[in-house]
C-alpha positions as CSV (number, residue, x, y, z in Angstrom):
1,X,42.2,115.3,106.3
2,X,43.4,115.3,102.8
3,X,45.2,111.9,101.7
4,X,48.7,113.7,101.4
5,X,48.7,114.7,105.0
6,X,47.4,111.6,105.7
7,X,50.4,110.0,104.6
8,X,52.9,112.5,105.9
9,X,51.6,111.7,109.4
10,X,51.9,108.0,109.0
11,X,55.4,108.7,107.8
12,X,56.6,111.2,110.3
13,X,55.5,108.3,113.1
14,X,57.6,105.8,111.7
15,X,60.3,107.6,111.4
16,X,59.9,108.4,114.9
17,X,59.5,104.7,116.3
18,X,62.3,103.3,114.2
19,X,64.8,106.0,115.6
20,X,63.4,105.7,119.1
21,X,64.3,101.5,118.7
22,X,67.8,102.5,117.2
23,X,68.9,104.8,119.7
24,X,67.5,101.9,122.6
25,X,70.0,99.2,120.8
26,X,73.0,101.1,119.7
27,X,74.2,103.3,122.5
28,X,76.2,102.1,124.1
29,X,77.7,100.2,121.9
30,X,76.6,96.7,122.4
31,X,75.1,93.5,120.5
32,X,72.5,95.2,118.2
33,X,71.1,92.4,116.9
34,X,68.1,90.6,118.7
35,X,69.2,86.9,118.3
36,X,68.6,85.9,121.7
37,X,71.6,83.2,121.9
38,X,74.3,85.5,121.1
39,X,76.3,85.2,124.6
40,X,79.4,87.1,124.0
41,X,80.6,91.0,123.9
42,X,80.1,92.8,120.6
43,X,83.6,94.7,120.8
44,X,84.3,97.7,118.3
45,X,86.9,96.5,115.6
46,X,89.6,98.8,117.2
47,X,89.5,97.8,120.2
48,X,89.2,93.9,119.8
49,X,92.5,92.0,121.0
50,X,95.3,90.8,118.3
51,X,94.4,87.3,116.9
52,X,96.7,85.1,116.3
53,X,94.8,82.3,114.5
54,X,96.3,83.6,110.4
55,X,95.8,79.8,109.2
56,X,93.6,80.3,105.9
57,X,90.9,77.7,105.2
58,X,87.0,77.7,104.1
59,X,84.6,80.2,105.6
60,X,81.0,80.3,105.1
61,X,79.5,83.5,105.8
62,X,75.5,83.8,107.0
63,X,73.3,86.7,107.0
64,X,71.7,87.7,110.2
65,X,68.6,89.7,110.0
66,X,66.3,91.0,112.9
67,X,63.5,93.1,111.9
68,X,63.4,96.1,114.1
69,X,60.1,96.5,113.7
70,X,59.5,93.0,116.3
71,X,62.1,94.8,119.2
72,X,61.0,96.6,122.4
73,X,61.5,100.1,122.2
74,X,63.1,100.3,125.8
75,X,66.7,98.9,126.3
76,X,65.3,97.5,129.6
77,X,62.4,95.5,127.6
78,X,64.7,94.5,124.6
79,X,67.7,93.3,127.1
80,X,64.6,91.3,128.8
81,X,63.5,90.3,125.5
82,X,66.5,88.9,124.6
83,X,67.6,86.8,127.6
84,X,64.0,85.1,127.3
85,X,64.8,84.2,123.7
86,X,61.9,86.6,122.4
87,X,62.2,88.3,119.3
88,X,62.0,87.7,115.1
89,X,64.9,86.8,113.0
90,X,65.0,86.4,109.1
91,X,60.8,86.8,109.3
92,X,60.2,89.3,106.7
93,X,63.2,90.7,104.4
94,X,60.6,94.0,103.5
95,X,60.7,94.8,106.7
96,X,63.0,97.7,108.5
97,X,66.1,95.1,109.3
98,X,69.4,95.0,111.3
99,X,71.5,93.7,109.1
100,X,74.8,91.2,110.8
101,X,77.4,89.0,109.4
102,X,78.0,85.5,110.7
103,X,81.1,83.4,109.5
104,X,81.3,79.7,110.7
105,X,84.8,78.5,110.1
106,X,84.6,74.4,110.2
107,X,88.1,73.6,110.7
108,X,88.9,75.0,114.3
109,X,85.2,75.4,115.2
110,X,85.2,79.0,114.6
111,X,82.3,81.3,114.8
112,X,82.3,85.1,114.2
113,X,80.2,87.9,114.2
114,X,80.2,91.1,112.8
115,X,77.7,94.1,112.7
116,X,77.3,97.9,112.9
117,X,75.5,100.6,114.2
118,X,74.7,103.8,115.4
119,X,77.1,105.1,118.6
120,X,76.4,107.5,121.3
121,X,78.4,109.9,119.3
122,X,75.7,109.8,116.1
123,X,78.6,107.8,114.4
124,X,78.4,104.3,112.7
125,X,80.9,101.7,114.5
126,X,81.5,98.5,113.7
127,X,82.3,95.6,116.0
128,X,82.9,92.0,116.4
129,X,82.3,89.0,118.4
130,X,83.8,85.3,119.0
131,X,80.5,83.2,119.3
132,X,80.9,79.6,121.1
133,X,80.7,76.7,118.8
134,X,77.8,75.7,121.2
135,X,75.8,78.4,120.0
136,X,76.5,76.9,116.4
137,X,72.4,77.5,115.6
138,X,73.2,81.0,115.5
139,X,74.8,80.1,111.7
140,X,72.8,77.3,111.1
141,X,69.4,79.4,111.6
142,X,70.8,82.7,110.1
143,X,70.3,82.7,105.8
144,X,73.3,81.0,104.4
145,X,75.8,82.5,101.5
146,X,76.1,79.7,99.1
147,X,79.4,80.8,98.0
148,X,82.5,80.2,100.4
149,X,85.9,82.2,101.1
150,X,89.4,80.9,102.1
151,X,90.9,83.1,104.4
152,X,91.5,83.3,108.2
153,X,89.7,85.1,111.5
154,X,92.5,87.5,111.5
155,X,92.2,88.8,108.0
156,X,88.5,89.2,108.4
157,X,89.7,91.2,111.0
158,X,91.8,93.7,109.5
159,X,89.4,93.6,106.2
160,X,86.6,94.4,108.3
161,X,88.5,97.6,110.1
162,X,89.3,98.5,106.4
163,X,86.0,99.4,105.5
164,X,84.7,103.0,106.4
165,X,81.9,103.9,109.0
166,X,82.0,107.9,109.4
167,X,78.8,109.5,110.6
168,X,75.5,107.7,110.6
169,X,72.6,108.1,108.5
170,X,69.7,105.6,108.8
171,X,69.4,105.7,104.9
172,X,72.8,105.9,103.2
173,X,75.3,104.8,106.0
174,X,74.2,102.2,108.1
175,X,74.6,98.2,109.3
176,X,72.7,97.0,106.0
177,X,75.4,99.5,103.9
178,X,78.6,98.5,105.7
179,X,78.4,94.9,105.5
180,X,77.7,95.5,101.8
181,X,81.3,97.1,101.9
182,X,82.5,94.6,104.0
183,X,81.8,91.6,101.5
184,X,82.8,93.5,98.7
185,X,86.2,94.1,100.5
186,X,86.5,90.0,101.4
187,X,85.8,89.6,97.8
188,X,88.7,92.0,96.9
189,X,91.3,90.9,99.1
190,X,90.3,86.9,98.9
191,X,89.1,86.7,95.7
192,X,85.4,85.5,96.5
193,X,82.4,85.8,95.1
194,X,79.7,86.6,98.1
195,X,76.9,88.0,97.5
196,X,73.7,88.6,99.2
197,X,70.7,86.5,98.8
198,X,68.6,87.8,96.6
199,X,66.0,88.9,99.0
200,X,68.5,91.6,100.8
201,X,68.9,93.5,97.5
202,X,65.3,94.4,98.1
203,X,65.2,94.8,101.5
204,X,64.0,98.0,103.3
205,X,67.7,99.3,105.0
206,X,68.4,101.2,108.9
């Protein structure tokens, strides 16, 4: 066989696997993200209850990153996978990644997390999650954002159901593209200066 379709067939499987491990994490609408300590609900933003906590103070803010590549492609193997702590985190930033947002707040022991992904319904939803401070590692091992912001878990809230989702696309609308949005909005409204680390600007995104 020629090189050219050679390379078409290698790309056509890829494609394949990587949609076959997005559709067994993202519907329904769950924690997409493989970090096996994560032991709370991943609700969508609109339906999360009101939070009351508006006191603003230092965040830091953590990237998350889970190479799909490392998942089962069953949602029965990757639910198994993750209660027995199995799977890659932060391994290898080339790599096709899920992308999620941690932010530890110190004063009050706050932890929140914040991803997106593919629904049943083909569209992109967002959601969040309030992680036990006992769980802390899930910050401390996740890449840190040197810069900080001051604000509070309720206006990360309401920035974060600011930013749009619309219909899916593994290339230009997906988790790595909306938290992208979603720190440039945090920047906006709190006047921060996050950034990625330097490795996720050259990451492969889904």
């Amino acid at each position: 066989m020629d090189p050219i379709g050679i390379a078409s067939k290698l790309f056509g499987a890829s494609i394949a696997a990587s949609t076959r491990v997005v559709k067994s994490v993202s519907s329904p609408f769950k924690s997409l993200s493989s970090v096996p300590s994560i032991n709370a609900e991943v609700e969508k933003l609109q339906e999360c209850p009101e939070i009351f906590d508006m006191t603003p103070r230092e965040a830091k803010f953590a990237i998350r990153a889970t190479d799909l590549g490392s998942w089962q492609t069953s949602s029965s193997s990757s639910r198994s996978s993750s209660r027995s702590g199995q799977g890659s985190t932060n391994s290898d930033p080339k790599a096709i990644q899920h992308w999620a947002l941690v932010v530890y707040f110190q004063e009050g022991k706050v932890i929140n997390f914040f991803e997106a992904g593919k629904d049943e319904n083909g569209q992109l939803q967002a959601g969040r999650a309030q992680i036990a401070f006992k769980d802390i590692e899930i910050f401390n091992e996740a890449d840190q954002i040197v810069a900080t912001a001051v604000t509070s878990p309720r206006q990360l809230l309401e920035i974060a159901k600011q930013v749009k989702t619309g219909e899916y696309s593994a290339v230009f609308n997906n988790c790595q593209t909306w938290l992208k949005k979603f720190l440039n909005r945090i920047n906006s409204d709190c006047g921060s200066c996050l950034s990625l680390p330097f490795k996720y600007l050259i990451g492969t995104t889904n």
